[in-house]
N, C-alpha and C positions, 0 to 999 in steps of 0.2 A: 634483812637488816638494811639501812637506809644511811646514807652520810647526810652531816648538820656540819653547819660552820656558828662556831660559840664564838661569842667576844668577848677577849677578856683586856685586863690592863696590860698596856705595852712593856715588854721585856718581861712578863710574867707568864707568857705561852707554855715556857718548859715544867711552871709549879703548876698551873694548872693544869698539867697532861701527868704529872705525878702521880699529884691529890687523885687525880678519875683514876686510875693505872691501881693505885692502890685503895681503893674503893671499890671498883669495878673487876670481876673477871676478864680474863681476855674472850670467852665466849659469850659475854652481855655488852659488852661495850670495848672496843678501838679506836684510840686516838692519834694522830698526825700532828706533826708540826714540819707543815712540809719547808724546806729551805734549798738555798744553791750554791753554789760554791763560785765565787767572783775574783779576779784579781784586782788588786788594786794597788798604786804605786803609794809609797812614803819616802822622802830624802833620797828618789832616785833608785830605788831599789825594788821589785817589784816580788809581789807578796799573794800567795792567798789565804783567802779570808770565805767564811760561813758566814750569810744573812738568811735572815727568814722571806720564805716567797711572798708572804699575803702577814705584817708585822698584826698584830694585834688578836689574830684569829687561830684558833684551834678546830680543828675537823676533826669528828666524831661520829663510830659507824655504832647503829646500835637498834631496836628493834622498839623505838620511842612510843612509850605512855603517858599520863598522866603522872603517875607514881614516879615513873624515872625524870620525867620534865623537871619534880617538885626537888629531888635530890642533886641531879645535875645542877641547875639553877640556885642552890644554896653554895656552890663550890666556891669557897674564898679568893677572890681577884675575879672571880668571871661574872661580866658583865651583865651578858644576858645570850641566848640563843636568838638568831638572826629568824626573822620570819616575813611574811610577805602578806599578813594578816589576822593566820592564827597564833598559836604558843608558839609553834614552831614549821617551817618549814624544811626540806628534803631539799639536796644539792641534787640538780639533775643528773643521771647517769655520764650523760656526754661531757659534761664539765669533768666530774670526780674522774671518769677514765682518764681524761688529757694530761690530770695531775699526778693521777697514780701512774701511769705511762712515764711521765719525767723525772718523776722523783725515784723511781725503782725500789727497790730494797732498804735499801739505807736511808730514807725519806730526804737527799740532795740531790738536786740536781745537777749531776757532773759538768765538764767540760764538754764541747761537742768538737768534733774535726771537723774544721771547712774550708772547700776550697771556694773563692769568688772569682767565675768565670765572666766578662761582659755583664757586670750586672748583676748577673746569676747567681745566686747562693747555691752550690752541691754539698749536704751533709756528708761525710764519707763515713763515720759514725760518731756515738754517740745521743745523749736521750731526745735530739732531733732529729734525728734520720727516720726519714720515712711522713716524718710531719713539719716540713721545712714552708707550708702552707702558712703558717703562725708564725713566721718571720716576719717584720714588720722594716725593720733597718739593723743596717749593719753598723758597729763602731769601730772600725780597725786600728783607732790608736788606744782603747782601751780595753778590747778585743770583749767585746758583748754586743750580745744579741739583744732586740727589741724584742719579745714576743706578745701576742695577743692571746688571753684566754679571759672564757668567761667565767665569771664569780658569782652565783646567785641572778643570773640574766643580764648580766651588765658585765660589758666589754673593761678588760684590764691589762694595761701594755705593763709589762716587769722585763728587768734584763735579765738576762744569764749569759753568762759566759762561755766564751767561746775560743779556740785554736784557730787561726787559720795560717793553714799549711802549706797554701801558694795563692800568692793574689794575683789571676791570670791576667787583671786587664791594665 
């Protein structure tokens, strides 16, 4: 089985992982709607909040034909499956790992722990530890991370959120 990134209508990610969910076995087809967990301030008070990682896109593992292309592709709100010339194209492995690695279990991206030493970002944990490589910048007044991952071979910077738990420098 292979992962597809589907496009569908914006803020409709969740009907359309339904619809397939209830259409689909969980042994012919698996859907994602991968998302992270951000804080964000309103009237001074600081809050978290669930956003989707990649808005408009649903990822789907599935052992893709012809026959399943034609039923997938009828699902109400979804646009079309993303491809690179044919019906459809396959998320490379190394991409789908980095987002199955962040999103864990519960398809959110948590909080990560960090300390910034001189510059230096140290994850202490959290779903960047060990891959602090994909840091791009830090924002320490709205405590999020930049990171870099690739989406169908094209570089994608998204923030996620982040603790940090002593700013050394």
């Amino acid at each position: 089985m292979e992962w597809y990134a589907v496009f569908v209508e914006t803020s409709k990610e969740e009907d359309v992982q339904k619809w397939l969910e209830f259409h689909f076995n969980k042994e012919s087809l698996q859907s994602l709607v991968p998302k992270r967990k951000l804080k964000e301030k309103r009237s001074g008070k600081s809050y978290s909040v669930i956003k989707k990682l990649f808005p408009g896109y649903v990822f789907i593992r599935t052992s893709m034909d012809l026959d399943k292309y034609r039923i997938i592709t009828s699902v109400p709100r979804l646009l079309r499956i993303l491809n690179t010339g044919t019906y459809y194209s396959q998320i490379e492995d190394e991409e789908m790992s980095l987002i199955l690695k962040l999103v864990g279990e519960d398809s959110i991206i948590d909080y990560s722990r960090i300390f910034i030493e001189n510059s230096r970002v140290l994850v202490k944990d959290g779903p960047l530890y060990g891959i602090e490589g994909i840091i791009k910048k830090i924002n320490k007044h709205t405590n999020r991370a930049k990171v870099q991952l690739n989406f169908m071979g094209e570089p994608r910077f998204v923030d996620v959120g982040i603790e940090i738990l002593y700013n050394l420098d």
